[in-house]
Every structure is written in structure tokens, then in C-alpha cells.
C-alpha positions as a Markdown table, in Angstrom:
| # | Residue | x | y | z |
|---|---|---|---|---|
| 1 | Unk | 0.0 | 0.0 | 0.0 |
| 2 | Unk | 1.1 | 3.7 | -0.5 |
| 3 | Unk | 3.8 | 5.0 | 2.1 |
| 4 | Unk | 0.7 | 6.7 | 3.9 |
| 5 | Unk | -2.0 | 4.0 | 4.0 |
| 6 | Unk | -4.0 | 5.7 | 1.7 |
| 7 | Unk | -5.4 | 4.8 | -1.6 |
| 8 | Unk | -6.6 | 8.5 | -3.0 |
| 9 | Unk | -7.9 | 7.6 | -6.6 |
| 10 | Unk | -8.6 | 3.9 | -5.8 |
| 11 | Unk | -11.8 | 2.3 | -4.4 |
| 12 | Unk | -9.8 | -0.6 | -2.7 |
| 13 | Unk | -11.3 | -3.6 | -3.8 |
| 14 | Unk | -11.1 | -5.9 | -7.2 |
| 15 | Unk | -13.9 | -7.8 | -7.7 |
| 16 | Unk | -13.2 | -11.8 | -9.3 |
| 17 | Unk | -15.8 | -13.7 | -10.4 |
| 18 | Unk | -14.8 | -17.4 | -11.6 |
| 19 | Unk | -17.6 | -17.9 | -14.5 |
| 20 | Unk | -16.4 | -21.8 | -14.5 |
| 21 | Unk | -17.6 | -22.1 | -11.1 |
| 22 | Unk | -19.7 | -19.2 | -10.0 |
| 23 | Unk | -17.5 | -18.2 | -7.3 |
| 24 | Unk | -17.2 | -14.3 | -6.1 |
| 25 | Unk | -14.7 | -12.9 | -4.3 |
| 26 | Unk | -12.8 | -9.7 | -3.6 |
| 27 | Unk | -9.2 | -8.7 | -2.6 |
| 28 | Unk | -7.5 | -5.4 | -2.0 |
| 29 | Unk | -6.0 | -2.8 | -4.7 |
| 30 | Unk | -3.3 | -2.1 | -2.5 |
| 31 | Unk | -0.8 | -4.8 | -3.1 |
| 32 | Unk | -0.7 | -3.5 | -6.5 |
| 33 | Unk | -1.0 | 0.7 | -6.5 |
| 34 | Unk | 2.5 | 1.0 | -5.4 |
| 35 | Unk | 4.1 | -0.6 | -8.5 |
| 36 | Unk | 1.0 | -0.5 | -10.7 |
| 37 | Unk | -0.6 | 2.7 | -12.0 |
| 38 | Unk | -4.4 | 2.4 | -13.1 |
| 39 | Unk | -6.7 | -0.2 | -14.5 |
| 40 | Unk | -4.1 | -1.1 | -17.5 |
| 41 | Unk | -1.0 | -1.5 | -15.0 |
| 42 | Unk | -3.1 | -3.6 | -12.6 |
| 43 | Unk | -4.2 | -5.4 | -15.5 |
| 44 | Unk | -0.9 | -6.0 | -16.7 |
| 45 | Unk | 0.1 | -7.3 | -13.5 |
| 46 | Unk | -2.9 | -10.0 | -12.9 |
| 47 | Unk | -2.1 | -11.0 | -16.4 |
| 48 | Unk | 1.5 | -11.7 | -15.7 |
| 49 | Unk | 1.1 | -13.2 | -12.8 |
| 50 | Unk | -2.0 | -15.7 | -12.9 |
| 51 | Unk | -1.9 | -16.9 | -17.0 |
| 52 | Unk | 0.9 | -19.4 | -18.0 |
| 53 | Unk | 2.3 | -20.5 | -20.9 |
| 54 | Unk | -0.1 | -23.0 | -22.2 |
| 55 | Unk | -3.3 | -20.7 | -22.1 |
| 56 | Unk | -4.8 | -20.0 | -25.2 |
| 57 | Unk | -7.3 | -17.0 | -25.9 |
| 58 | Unk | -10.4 | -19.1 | -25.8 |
| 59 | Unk | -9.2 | -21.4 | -22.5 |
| 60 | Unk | -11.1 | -21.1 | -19.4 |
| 61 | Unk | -7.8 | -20.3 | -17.6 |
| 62 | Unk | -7.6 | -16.9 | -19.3 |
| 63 | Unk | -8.6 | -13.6 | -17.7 |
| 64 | Unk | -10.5 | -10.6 | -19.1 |
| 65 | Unk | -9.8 | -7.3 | -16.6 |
| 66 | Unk | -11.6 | -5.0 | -16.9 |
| 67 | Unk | -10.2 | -1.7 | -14.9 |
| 68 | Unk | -10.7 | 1.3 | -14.2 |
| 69 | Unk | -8.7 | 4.4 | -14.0 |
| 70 | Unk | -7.7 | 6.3 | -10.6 |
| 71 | Unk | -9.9 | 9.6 | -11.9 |
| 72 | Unk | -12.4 | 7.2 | -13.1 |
| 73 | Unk | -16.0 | 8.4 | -11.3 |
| 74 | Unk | -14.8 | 11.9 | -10.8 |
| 75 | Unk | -15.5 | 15.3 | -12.4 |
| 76 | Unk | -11.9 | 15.3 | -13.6 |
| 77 | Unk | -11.7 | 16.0 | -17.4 |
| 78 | Unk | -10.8 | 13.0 | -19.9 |
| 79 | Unk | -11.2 | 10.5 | -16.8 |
| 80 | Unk | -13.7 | 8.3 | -17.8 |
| 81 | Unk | -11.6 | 5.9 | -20.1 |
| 82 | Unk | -11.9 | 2.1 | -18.5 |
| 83 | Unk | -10.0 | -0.8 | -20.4 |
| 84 | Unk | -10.8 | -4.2 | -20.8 |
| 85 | Unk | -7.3 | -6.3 | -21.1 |
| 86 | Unk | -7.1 | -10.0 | -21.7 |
| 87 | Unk | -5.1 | -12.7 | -23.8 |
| 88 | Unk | -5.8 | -11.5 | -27.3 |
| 89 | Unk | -6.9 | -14.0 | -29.6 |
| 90 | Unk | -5.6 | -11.9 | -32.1 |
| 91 | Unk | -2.5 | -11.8 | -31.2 |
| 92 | Unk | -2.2 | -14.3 | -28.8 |
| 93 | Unk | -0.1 | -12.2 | -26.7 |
| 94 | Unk | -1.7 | -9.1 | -24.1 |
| 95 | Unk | -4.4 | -6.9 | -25.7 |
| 96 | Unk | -6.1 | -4.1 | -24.2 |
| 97 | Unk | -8.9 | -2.0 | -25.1 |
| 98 | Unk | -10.1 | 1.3 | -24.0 |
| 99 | Unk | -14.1 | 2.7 | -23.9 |
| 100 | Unk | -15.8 | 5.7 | -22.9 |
| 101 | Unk | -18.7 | 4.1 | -21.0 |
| 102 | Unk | -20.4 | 4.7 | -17.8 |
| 103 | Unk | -19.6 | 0.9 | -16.9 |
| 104 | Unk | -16.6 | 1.9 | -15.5 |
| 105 | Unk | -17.3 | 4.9 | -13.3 |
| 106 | Unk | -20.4 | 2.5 | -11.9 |
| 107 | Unk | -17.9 | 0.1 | -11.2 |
| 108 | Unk | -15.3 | 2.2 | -9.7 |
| 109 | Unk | -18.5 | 4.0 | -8.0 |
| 110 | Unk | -19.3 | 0.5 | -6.4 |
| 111 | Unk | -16.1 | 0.1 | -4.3 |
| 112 | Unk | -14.2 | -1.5 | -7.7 |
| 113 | Unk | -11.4 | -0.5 | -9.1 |
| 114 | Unk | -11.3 | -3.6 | -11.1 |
| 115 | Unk | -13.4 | -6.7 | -12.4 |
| 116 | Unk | -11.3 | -9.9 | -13.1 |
């Protein structure tokens, strides 16, 4: 967590849902805001971290994050971008995507700052 304990731009949670088995769960933002800036850089980090070599873009074992930025749900101008990263399957390496939609300042307005 920051030097200070506190998380300014960042809701606190991540919200993961396992579609294979329904299971919902949430864990805190703060191992990853001191190295990790964002929805892409804590994207980039879960996507490191959690998918090995032998997933494919279609396997059940990949991740779609879908994150938020630390102005996200705020009056600050140009904030409202949220990306969605993943394994791309066009690629097959990491691809991310960025949208204007309300979706993310709802989620980062419900205590997320990311979906996994």
C-alpha cells in the first residue's frame, strides 16, 4: 500500500468472479498501486502473474480485466476511459482496449477499481 496507508484515486477492492464455477470474491488494490498505475497497470500485472504458458485465448484459464482508472467516477476532465485487457486472440499475446462508458465509473462507483 502507499507509504501513507492511503489509496486517494482507488476504491480498494477488485472484484473476481470465476464464471467456470460461479465463485465471487474480492481482494484489495493495495498490493498492486505502489508498482502499478491504473486499470491497465493492474491489468498487466494480474495477467502476468496468474496466466501461463499453455493458455490460449479461448481457454477457461484466461482472464478478461476489466479496470478502471484512478480519476475514473470523478468530475476530472478526460477520466472516464476504462479498459478491458485479456489474452488477445488476435494476437495471442496481451491486448487491451479502451471505452468511454459509464460501466466503469459504476464500477469504480461500487467500491471496484477492477473486475477480473
Amino acid at each position: 500500500m502507499s507509504k501513507n496507508n492511503k489509496l486517494y484515486g482507488y476504491a480498494g477492492k477488485i472484484l473476481r468472479i470465476n464464471l467456470s464455477n460461479g465463485e465471487i470474491k474480492t481482494e484489495p488494490t493495495s498490493k498492486y498501486i505502489d508498482e502499478w498505475l491504473g486499470g491497465p497497470g493492474i491489468a498487466a500485472k494480474i495477467l502476468y502473474d496468474e496466466l501461463r504458458g499453455w493458455v490460449k485465448p479461448f481457454d477457461p484459464a484466461n482472464r478478461i480485466v476489466i479496470g478502471t482508472g484512478v480519476l475514473q467516477g470523478t468530475v476530472a476532465p478526460a477520466a472516464c476511459k476504462m479498459t478491458i485487457s485479456e489474452l488477445s486472440p488476435v494476437t495471442d499475446g496481451w491486448g487491451t482496449g479502451a471505452s468511454d462508458s459509464r460501466f466503469g465509473g459504476d464500477l469504480k462507483c461500487s467500491g471496484y477499481d477492477a473486475l477480473v
